[in-house]
N, CA, C and O atoms as a GROMACS GRO file, in nm:
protein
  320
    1UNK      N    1  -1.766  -9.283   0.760
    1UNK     CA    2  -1.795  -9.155   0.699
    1UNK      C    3  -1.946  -9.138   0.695
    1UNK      O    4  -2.010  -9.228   0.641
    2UNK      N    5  -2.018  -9.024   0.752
    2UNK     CA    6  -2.126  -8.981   0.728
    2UNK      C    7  -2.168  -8.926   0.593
    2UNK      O    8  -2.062  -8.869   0.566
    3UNK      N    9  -2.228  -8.906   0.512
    3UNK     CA   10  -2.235  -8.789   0.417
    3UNK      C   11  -2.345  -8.689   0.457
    3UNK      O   12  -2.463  -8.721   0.449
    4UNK      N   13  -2.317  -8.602   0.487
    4UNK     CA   14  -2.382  -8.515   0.544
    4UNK      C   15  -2.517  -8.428   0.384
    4UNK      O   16  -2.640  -8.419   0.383
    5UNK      N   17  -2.412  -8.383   0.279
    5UNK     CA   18  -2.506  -8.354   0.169
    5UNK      C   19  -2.422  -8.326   0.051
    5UNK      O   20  -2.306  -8.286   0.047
    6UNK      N   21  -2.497  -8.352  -0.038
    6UNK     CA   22  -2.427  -8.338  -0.196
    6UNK      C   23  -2.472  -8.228  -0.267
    6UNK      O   24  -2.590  -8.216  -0.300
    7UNK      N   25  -2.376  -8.138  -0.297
    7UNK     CA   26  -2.422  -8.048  -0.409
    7UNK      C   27  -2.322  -8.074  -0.540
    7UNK      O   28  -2.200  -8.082  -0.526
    8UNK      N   29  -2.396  -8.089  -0.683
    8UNK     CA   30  -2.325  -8.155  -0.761
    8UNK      C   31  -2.211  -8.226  -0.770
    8UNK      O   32  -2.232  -8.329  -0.834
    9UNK      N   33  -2.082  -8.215  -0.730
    9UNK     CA   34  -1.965  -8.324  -0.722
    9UNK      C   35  -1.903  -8.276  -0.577
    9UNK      O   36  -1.790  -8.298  -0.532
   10UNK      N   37  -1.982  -8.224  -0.534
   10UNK     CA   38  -1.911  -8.160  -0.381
   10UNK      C   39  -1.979  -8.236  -0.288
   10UNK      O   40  -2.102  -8.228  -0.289
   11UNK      N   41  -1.934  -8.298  -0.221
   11UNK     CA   42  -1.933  -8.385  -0.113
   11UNK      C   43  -1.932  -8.295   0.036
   11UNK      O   44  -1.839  -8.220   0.068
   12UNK      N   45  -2.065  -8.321   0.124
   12UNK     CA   46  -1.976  -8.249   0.287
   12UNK      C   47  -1.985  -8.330   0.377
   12UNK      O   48  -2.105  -8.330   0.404
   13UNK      N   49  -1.929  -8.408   0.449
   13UNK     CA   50  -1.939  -8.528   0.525
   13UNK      C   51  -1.809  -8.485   0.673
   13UNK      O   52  -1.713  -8.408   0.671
   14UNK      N   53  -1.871  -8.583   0.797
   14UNK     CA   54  -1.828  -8.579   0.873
   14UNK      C   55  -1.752  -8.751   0.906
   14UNK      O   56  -1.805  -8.850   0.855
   15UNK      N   57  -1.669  -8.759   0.964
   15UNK     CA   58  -1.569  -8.872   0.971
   15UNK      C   59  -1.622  -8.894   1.100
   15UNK      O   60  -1.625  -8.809   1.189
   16UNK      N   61  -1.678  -9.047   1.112
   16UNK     CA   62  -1.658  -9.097   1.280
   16UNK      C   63  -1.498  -9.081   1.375
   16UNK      O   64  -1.378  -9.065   1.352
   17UNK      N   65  -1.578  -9.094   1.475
   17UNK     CA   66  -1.407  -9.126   1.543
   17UNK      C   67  -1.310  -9.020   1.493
   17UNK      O   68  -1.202  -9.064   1.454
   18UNK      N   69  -1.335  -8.847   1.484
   18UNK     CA   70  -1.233  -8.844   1.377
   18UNK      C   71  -1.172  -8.724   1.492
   18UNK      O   72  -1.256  -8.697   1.578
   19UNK      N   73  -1.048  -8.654   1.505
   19UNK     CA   74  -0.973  -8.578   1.598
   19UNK      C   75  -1.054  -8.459   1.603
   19UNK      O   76  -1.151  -8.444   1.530
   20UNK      N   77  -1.004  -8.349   1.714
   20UNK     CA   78  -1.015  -8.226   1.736
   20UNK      C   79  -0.986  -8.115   1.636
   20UNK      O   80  -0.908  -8.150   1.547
   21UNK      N   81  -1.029  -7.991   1.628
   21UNK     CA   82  -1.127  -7.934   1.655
   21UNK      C   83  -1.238  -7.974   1.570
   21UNK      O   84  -1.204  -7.987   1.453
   22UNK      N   85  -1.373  -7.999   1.598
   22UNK     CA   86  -1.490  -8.061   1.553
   22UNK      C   87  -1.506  -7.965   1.401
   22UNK      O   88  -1.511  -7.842   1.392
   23UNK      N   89  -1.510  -8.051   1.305
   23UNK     CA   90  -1.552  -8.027   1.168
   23UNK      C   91  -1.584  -8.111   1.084
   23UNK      O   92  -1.602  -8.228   1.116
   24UNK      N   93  -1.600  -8.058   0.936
   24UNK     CA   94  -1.653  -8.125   0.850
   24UNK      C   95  -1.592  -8.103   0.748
   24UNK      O   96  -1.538  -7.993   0.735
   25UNK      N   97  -1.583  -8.197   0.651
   25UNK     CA   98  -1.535  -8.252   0.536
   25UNK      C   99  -1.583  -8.189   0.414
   25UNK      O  100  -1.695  -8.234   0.388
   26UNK      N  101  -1.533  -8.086   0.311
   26UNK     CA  102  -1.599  -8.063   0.186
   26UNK      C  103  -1.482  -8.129   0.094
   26UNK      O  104  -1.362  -8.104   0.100
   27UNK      N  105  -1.542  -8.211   0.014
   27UNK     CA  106  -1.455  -8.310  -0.078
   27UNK      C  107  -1.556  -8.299  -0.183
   27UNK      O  108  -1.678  -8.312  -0.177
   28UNK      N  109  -1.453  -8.264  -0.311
   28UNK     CA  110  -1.462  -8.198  -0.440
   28UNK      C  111  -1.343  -8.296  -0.532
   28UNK      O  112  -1.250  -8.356  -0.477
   29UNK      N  113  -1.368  -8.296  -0.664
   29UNK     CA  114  -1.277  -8.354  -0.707
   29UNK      C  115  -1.165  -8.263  -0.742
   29UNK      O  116  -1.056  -8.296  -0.788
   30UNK      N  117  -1.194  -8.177  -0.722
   30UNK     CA  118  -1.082  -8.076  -0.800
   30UNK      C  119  -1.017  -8.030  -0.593
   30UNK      O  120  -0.899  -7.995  -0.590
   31UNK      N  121  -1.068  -8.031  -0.492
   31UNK     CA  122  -1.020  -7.973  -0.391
   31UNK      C  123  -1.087  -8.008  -0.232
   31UNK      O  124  -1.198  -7.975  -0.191
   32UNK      N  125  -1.004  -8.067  -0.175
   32UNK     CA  126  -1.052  -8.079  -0.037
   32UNK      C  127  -1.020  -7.986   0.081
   32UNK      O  128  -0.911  -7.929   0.086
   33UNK      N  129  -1.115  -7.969   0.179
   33UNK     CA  130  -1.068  -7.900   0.271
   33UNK      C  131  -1.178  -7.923   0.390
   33UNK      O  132  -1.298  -7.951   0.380
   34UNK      N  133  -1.084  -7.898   0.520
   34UNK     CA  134  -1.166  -7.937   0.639
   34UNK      C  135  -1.170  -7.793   0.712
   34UNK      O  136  -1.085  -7.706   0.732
   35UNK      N  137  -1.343  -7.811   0.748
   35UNK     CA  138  -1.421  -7.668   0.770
   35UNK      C  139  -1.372  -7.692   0.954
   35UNK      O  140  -1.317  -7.797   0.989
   36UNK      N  141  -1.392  -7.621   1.016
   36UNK     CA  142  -1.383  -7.559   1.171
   36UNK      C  143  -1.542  -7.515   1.185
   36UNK      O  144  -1.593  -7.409   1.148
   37UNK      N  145  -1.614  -7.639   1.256
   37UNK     CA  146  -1.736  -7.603   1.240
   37UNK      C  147  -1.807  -7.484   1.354
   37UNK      O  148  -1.928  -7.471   1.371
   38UNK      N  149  -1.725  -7.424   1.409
   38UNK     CA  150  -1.741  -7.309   1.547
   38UNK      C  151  -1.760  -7.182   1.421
   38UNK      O  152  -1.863  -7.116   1.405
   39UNK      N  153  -1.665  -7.172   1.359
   39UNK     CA  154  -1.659  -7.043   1.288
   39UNK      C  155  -1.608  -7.055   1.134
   39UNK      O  156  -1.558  -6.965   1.067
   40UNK      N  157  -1.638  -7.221   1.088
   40UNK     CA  158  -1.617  -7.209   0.927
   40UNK      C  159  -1.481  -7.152   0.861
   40UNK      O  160  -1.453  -7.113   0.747
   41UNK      N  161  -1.404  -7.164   0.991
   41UNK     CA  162  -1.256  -7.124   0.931
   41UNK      C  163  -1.182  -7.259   0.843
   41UNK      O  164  -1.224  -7.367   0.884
   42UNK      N  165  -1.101  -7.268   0.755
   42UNK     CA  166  -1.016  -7.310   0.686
   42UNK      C  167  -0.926  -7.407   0.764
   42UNK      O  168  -0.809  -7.371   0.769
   43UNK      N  169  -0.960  -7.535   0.834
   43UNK     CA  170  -0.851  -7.584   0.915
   43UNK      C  171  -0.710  -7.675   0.841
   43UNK      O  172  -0.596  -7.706   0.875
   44UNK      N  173  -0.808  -7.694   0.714
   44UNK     CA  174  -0.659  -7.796   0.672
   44UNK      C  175  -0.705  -7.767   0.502
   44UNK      O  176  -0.822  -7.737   0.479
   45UNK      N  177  -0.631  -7.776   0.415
   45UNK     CA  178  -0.678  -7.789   0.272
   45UNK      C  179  -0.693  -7.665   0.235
   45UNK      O  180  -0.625  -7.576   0.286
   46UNK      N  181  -0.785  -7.640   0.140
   46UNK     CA  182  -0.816  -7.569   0.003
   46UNK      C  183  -0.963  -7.548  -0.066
   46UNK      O  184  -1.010  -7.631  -0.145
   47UNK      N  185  -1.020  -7.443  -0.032
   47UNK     CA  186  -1.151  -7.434  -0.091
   47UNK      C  187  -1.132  -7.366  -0.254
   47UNK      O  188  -1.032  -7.298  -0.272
   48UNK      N  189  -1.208  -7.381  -0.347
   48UNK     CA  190  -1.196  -7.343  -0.478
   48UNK      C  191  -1.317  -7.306  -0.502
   48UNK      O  192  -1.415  -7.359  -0.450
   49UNK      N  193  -1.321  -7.202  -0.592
   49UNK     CA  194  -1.438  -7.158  -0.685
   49UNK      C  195  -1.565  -7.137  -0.635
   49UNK      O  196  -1.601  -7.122  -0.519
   50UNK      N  197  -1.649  -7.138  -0.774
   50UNK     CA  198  -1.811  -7.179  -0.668
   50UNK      C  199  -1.834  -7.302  -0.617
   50UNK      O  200  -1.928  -7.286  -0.540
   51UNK      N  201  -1.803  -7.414  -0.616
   51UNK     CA  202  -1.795  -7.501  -0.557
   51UNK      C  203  -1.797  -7.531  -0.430
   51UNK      O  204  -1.873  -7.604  -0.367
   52UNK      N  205  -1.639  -7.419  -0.374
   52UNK     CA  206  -1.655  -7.401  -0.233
   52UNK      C  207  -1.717  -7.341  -0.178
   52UNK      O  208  -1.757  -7.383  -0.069
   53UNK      N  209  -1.763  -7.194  -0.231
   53UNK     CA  210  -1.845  -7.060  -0.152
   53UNK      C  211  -1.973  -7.140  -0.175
   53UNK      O  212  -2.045  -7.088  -0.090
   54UNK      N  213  -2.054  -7.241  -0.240
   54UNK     CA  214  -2.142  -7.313  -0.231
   54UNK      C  215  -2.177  -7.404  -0.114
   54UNK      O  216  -2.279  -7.417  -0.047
   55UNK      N  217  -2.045  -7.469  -0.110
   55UNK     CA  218  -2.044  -7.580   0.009
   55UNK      C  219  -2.052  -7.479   0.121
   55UNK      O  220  -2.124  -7.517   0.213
   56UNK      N  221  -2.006  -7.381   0.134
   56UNK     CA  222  -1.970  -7.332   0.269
   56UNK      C  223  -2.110  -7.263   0.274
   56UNK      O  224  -2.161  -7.288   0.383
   57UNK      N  225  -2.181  -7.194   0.206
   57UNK     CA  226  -2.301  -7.103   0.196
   57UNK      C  227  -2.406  -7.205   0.244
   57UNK      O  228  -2.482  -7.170   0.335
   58UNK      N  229  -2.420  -7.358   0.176
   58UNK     CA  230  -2.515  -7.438   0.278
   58UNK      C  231  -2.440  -7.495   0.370
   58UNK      O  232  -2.508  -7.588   0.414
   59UNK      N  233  -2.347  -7.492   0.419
   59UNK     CA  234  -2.298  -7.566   0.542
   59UNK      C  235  -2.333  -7.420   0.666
   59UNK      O  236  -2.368  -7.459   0.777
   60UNK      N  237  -2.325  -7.255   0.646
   60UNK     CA  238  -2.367  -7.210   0.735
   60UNK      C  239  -2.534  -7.204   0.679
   60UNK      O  240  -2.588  -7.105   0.727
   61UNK      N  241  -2.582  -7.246   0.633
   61UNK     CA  242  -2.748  -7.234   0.621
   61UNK      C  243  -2.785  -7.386   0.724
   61UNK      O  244  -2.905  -7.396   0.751
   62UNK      N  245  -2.705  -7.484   0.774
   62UNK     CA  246  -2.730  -7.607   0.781
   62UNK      C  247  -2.632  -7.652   0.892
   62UNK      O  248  -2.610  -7.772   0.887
   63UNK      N  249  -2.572  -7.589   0.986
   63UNK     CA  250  -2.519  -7.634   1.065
   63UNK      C  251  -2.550  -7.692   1.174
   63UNK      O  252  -2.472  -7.748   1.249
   64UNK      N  253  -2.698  -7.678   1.190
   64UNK     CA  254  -2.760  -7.752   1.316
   64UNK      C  255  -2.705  -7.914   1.262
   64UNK      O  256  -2.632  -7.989   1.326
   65UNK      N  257  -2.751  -7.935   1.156
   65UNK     CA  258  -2.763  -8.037   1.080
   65UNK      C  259  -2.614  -8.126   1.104
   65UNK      O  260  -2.619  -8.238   1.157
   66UNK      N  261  -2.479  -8.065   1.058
   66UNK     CA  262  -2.371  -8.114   1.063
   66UNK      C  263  -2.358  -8.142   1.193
   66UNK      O  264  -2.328  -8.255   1.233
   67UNK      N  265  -2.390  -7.999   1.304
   67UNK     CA  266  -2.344  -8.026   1.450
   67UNK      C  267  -2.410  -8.148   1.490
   67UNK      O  268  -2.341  -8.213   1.568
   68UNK      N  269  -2.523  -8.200   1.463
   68UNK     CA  270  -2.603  -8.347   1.487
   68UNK      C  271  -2.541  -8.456   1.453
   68UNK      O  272  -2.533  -8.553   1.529
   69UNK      N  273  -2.475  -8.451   1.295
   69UNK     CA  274  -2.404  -8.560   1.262
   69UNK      C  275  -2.287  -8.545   1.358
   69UNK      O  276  -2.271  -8.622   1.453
   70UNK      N  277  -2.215  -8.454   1.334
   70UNK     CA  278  -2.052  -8.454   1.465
   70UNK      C  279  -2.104  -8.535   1.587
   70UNK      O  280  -2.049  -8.640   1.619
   71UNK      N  281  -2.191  -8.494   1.643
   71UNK     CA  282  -2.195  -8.548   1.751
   71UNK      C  283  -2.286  -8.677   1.777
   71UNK      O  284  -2.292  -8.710   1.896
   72UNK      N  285  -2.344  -8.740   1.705
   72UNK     CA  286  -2.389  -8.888   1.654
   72UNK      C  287  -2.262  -8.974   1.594
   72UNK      O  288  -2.264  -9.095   1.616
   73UNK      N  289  -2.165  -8.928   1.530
   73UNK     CA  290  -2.079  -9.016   1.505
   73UNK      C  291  -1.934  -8.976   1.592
   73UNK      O  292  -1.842  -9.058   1.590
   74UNK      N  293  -1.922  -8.879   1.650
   74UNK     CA  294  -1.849  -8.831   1.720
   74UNK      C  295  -1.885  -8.796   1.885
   74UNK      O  296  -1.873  -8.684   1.934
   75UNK      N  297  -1.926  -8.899   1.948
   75UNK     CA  298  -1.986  -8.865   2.024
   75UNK      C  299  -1.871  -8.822   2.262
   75UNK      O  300  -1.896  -8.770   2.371
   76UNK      N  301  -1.737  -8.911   2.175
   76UNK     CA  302  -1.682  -8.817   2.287
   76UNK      C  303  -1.634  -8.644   2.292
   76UNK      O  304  -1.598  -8.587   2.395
   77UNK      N  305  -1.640  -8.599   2.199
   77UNK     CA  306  -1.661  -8.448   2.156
   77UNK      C  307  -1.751  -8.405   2.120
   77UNK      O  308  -1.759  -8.406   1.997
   78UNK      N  309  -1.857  -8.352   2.185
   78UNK     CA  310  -1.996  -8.285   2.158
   78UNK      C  311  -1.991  -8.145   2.136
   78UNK      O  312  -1.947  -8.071   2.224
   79UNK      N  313  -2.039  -8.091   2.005
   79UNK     CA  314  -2.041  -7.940   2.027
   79UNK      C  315  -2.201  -7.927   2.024
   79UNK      O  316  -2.287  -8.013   2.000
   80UNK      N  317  -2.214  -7.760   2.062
   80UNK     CA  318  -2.357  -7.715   2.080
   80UNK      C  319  -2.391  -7.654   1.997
   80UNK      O  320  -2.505  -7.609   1.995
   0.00000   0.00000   0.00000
């Protein structure tokens, strides 16, 4: 597991080795959910509250950032 960045108990991290379509991890204690890092769609889980519109508001302010980690720890799937 990478941790990509922390905003108070919200976690956004990318998984090595981890399947298709390339995303990232927002893990909350109250709610997890895996982002679709092309277009920030909803691929698996549950975003909540401000918590999530937080995580997601710096994950598109910061996606160069994630797309670097995806593809440093994920490196037979490269996105651009």
């Amino acid at each position: 597991m990478a941790r990509v960045h922390t905003i108070g108990k919200t976690i956004i991290t990318v998984y090595a080795n981890d399947h298709l379509p390339p995303h990232f991890h927002i893990v909350h204690p109250d709610f997890e959910a895996l982002i679709v890092i092309e277009d920030f769609s909803v691929y698996a889980g549950d975003l909540k509250g401000p918590a999530g519109r937080s995580a997601i508001e710096w994950a598109r302010a910061n996606v160069a950032e994630i797309k670097a980690e995806w593809n440093r720890v994920n490196p037979r799937y490269p996105v651009k």
